[in-house]
C-alpha positions in Angstrom: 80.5 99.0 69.5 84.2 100.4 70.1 84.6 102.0 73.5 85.9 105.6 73.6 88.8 105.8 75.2 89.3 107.7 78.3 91.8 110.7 78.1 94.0 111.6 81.0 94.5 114.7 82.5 98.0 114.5 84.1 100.4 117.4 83.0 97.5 120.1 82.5 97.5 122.9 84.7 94.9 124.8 86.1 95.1 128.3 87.9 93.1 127.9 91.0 92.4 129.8 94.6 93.1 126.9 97.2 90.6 126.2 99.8 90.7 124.1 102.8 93.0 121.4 104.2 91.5 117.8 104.0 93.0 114.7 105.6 95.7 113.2 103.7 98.3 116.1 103.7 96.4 118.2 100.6 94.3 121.1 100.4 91.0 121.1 98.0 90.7 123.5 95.2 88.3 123.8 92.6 88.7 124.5 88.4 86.7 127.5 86.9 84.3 124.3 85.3 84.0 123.1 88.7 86.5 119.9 88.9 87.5 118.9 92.2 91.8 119.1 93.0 93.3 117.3 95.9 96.4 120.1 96.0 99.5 119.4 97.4 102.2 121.6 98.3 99.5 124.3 98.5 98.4 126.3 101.8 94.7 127.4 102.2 93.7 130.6 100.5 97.0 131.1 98.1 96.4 131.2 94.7 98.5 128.5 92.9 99.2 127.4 89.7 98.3 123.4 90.1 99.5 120.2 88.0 97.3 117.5 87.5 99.4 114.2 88.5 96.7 112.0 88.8 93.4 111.9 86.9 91.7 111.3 83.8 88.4 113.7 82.2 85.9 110.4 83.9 87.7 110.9 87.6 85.2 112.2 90.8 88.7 113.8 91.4 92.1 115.1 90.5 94.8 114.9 92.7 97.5 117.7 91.5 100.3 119.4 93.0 101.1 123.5 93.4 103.9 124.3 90.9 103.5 128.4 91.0 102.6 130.0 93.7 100.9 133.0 92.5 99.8 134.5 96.1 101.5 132.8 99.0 100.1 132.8 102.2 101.7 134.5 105.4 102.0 130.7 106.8 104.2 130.1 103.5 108.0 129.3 104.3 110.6 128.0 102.1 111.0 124.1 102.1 114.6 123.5 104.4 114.7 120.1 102.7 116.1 120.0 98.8 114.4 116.7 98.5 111.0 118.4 99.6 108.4 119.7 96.8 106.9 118.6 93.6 107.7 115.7 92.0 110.2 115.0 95.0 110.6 112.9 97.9 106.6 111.6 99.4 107.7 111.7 102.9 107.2 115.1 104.1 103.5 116.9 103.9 104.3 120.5 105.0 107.8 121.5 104.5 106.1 124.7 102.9 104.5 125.5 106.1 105.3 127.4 109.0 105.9 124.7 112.3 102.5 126.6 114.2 100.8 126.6 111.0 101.8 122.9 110.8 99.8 122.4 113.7 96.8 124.5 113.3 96.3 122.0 109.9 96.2 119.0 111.9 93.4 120.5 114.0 91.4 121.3 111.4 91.8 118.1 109.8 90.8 116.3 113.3 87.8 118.8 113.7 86.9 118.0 110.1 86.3 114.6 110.6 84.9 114.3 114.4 82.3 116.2 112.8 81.7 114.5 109.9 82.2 110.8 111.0 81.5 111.2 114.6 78.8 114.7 114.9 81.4 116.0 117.4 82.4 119.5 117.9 85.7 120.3 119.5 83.7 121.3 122.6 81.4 118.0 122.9 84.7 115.8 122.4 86.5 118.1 125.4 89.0 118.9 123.0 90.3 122.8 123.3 91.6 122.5 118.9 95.5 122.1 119.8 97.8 119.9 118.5 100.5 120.2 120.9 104.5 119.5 120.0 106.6 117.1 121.4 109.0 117.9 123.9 112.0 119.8 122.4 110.1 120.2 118.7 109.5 124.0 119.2 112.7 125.2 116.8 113.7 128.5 114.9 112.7 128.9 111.9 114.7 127.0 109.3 115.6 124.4 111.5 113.7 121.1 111.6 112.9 118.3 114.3 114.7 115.3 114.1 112.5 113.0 115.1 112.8 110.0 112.4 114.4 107.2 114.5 113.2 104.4 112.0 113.9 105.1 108.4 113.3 102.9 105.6 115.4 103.7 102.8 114.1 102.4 99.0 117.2 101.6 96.8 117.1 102.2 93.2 118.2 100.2 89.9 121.6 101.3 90.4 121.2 100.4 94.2 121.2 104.0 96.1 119.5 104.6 98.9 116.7 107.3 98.7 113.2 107.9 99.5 109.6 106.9 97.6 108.0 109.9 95.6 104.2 110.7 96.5 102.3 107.8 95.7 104.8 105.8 93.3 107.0 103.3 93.6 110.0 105.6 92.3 112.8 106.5 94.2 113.9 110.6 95.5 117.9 109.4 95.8 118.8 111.5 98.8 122.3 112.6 100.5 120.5 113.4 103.9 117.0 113.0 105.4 116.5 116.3 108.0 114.0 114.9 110.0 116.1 111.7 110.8 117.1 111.3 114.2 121.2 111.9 114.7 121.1 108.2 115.5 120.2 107.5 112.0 121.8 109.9 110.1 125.0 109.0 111.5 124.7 105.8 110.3 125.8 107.3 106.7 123.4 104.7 105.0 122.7 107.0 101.9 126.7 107.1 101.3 126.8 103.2 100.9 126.0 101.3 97.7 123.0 98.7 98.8 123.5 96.3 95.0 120.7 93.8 94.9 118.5 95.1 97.5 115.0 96.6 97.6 115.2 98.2 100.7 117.1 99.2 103.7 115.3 100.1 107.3 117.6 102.1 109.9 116.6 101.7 113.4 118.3 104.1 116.3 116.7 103.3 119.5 116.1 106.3 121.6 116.4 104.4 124.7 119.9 103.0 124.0 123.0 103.2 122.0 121.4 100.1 120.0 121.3 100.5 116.8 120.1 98.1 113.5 119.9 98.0 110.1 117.1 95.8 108.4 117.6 94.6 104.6 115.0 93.4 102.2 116.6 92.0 99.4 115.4 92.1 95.8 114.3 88.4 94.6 117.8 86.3 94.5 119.6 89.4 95.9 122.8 88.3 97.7 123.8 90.3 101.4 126.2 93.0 100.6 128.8 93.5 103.2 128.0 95.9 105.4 130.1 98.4 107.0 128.3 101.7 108.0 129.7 104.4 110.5 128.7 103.6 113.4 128.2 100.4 115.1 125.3 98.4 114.3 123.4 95.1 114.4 122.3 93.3 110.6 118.5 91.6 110.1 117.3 90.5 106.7 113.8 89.9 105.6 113.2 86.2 104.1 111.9 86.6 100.5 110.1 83.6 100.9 108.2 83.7 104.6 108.4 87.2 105.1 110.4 86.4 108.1 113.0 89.0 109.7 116.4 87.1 110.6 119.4 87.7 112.5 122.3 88.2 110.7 124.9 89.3 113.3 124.4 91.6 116.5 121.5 92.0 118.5 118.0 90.9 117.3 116.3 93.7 119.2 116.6 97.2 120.5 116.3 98.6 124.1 113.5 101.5 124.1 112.8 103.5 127.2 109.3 104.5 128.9 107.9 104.7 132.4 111.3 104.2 134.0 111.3 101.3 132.3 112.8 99.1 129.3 111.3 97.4 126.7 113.0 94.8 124.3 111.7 95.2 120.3 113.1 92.5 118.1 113.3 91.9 114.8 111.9 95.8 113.9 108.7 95.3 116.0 106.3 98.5 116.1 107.7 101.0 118.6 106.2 105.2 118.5 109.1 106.1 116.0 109.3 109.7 117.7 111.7 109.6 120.7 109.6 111.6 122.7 106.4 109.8 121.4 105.8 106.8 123.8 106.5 108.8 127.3 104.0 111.2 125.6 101.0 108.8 125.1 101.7 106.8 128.3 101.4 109.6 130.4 98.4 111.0 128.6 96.6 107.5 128.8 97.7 106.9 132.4 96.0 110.7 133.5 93.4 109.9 131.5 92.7 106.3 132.4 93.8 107.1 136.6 94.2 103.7 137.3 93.4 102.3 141.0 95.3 100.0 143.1 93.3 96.5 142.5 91.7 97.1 138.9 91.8 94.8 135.8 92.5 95.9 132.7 92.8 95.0 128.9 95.6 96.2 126.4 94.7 95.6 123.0 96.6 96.0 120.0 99.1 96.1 123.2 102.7 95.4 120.7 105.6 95.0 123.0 103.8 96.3 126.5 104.2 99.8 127.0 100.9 100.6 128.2 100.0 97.1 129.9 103.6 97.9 131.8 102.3 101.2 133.0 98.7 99.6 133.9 100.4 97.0 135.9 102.3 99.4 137.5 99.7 101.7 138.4 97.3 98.8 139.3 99.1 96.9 141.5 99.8 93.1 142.7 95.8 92.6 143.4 94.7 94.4 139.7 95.2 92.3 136.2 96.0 93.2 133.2 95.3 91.4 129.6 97.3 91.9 126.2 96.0 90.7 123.3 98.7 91.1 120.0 98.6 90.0 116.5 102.7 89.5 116.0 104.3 86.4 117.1 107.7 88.0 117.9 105.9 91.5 119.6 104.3 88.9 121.9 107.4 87.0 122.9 108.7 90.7 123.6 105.6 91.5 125.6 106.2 88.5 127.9 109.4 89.0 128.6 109.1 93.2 128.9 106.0 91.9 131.2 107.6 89.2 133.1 108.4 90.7 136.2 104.3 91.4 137.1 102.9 88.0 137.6 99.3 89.7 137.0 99.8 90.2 133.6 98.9 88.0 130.6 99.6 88.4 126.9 97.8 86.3 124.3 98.8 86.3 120.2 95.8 86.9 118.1 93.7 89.5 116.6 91.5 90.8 119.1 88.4 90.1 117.3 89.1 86.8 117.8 90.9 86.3 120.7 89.0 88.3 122.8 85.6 86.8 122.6 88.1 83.8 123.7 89.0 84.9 127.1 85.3 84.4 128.2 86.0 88.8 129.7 82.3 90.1 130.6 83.7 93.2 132.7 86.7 95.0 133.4 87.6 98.3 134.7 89.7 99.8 132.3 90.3 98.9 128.4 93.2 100.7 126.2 93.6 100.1 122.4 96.2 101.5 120.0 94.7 99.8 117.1 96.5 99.9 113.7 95.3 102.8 111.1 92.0 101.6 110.0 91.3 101.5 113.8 88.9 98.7 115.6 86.0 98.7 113.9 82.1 98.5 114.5 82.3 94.7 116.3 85.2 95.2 118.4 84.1 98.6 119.3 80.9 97.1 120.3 82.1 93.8 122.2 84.3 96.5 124.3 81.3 98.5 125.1 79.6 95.7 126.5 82.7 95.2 129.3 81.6 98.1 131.2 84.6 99.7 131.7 85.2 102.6 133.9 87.3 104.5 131.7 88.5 103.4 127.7 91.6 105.4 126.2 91.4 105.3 122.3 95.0 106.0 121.4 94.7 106.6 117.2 97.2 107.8 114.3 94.4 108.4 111.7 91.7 111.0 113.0 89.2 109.3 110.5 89.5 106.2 111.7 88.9 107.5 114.9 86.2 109.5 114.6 83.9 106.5 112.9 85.0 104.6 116.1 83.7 106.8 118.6 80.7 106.9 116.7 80.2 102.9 117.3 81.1 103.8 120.8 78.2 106.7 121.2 75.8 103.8 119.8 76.5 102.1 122.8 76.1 104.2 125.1 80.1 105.4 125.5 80.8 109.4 125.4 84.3 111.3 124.9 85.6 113.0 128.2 88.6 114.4 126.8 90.3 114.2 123.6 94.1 115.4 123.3 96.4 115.6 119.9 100.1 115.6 119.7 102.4 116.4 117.2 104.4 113.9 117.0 105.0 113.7 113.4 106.4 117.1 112.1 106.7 118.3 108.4 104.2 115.3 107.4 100.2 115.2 107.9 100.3 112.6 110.4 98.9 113.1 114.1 98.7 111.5 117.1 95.2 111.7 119.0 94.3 109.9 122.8 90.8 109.7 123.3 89.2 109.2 126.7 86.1 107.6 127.0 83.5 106.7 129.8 79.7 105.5 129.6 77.2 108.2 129.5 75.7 107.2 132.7 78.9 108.5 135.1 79.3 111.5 132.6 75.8 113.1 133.9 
């Protein structure tokens, strides 16, 4: 029996009235016969004219993007970036939206899913529904934050330096990215040719003048010579171990945060918005209020910024345990760490290292977990410390959401939940939960 074969959809068009936003930077629409559309470059409420891009007539879904817009919204603004729209560039999720209208997406998106993963309303999670901006993001209109200050540029066959489309592995070849930071931009890496590589990551701390350039070459691709505008230090990922090197200049970057400086090497995570990390310490230090004498766990704890501001905060008769995956974000921690004898950092996931430590209490617990978040057995080990206080600091609202569900099931309610802008014109968001056990919530 010869199997029918299934006939794509990409390329047809469908005139549709666009409904709400839904996580992942789209809005949902429906056909006249009643097919689903993840829409991007849409706005809830417009009518659109929408092109399938992914899909065939078997798919649950189509994923499409909004080529006419037939009856824009009042939110509706035209994209500053010539690299933003269909077809283009995959890194901006909202160009087409006003910055406030930005904003109000994001909360609905983070609403969305407390109450469908977690059976929260705004209210029960002490959340008031705003996603607040960063420090100096509040432009005119036209203008755009640069906030970028890691940017890592794809190169193409002919070896320019652009950006990934939506979802593909083809390259936007770009003259400028607007929501780089100045530190970045000024670089001039999209003026250089970049033969034989696959990609090139720009690093401008925000907490120095440092400055780095990371290359991935393609397999058997030589080190071109590089000479960029400004000052800066080479690294080069190892085809063969994955490994970043040092090629010449500094290995790491100087970041600022809590009156204090951290070392990243070799590209290790850092918040990539230059207000970002003062932001989120200071909302899990008022939310946490640590006392003089407390211990404390750090998990997911990178470099140190938050088991730095514990240990500060908790003083020379509190403790403070980080637990990181990364080999070379641990050597940073310890050293970033070094001048608080109380504090320990240990390499390994925390679902393993953890039940390690032999921990059955602690006063305080802090996780910044990567996006899929921590999960129903970590969640669960942590309940069972007895913390005081737990600050759930999360880039993905979903992931969130089904985590403070495993923490309601053991007996851990949300006393206030905050969201921060800190990634304008995409649909990321920044959210810090604070958490405490039912018991001292009554």
């Amino acid at each position: 029996m010869q199997n029918t074969p299934v006939s794509s959809l990409v390329g047809e068009e469908y005139e549709v009235e666009v409904g709400p936003v839904a996580h992942g930077g789209h809005c949902i629409a429906r056909t006249e016969a009643g097919r689903v559309l993840f829409v991007r470059h849409a706005l809830p409420g417009e009518r659109v004219v929408a092109r399938v891009t992914e899909g065939e007539e078997t798919s649950r879904f189509l994923r499409a993007d909004a080529v006419t817009i037939l009856d824009p919204s009042k939110d509706r603004v035209e994209a500053p970036c010539p690299f933003a729209g269909p077809g283009k560039c995959g890194g901006c999720d909202w160009q087409h939206a006003k910055p406030g209208a930005q904003r109000r997406l994001k909360g609905e998106v983070i609403a969305e899913q407390l109450l469908r993963l977690a059976g929260l309303t705004p209210e029960e999670a002490g959340w008031d529904g705003t996603v607040m901006p960063a420090e100096g993001d509040k432009l005119p209109q036209g203008e755009v934050p640069q906030w970028r200050t890691r940017v890592q540029y794809a190169i193409d066959a002919d070896g320019n330096a652009g950006l990934r489309k939506h979802r593909s592995h083809d390259v936007e070849v770009i003259d400028h990215c607007m929501i780089a930071a100045p530190g970045v931009s000024e670089l001039g890496i999209e003026k250089q040719d970049w033969p034989n590589m696959a990609s090139v990551e720009a690093i401008a701390a925000s907490g120095s003048h440092d400055r780095q350039v990371i290359l991935t070459p393609k397999p058997g691709g030589r080190l071109p010579l590089v000479e960029l505008d400004k000052p800066v230090s080479v690294l080069r990922v190892d085809e063969k171990d994955g490994g970043v090197h040092r090629v010449h200049g500094r290995a790491f970057v100087r970041e600022r945060a809590d009156d204090r400086t951290y070392r990243v090497g070799n590209g290790g995570f850092w918040q990539v918005h230059p207000k970002a990390a003062q932001t989120l310490m200071l909302a899990v230090m008022q939310g946490l209020t640590p006392r003089k004498g407390e211990t404390a766990l750090d998990l997911y704890c990178g470099v140190g910024l938050f088991a730095g501001a514990i240990a500060d905060r908790v003083g020379d008769q509190g403790a403070v345990l980080g637990i990181e995956s990364g080999k070379r974000a641990v050597e940073d921690a310890r050293h970033n760490l070094a001048g608080f004898p109380r504090v320990r950092v240990e390499q390994g996931k925390v679902e393993a290292v953890l039940p390690r430590t032999g921990i059955t209490e602690v006063d305080l617990i802090v996780l910044d977990p990567p996006r899929a978040g921590a999960g129903k057995q970590t969640v669960h080990h942590l309940a069972g410390l007895g913390a005081r206080r737990i600050a759930y600091v999360a880039c993905d609202p979903a992931a969130l959401a089904r985590d403070l569900a495993y923490f309601a099931e053991r007996g851990y309610k949300v006393r206030t939940l905050r969201a921060f802008d800190l990634f304008p014109m995409t649909s990321h968001v920044e959210c810090v939960a604070i958490l405490e056990p039912v018991a001292k919530g009554l």
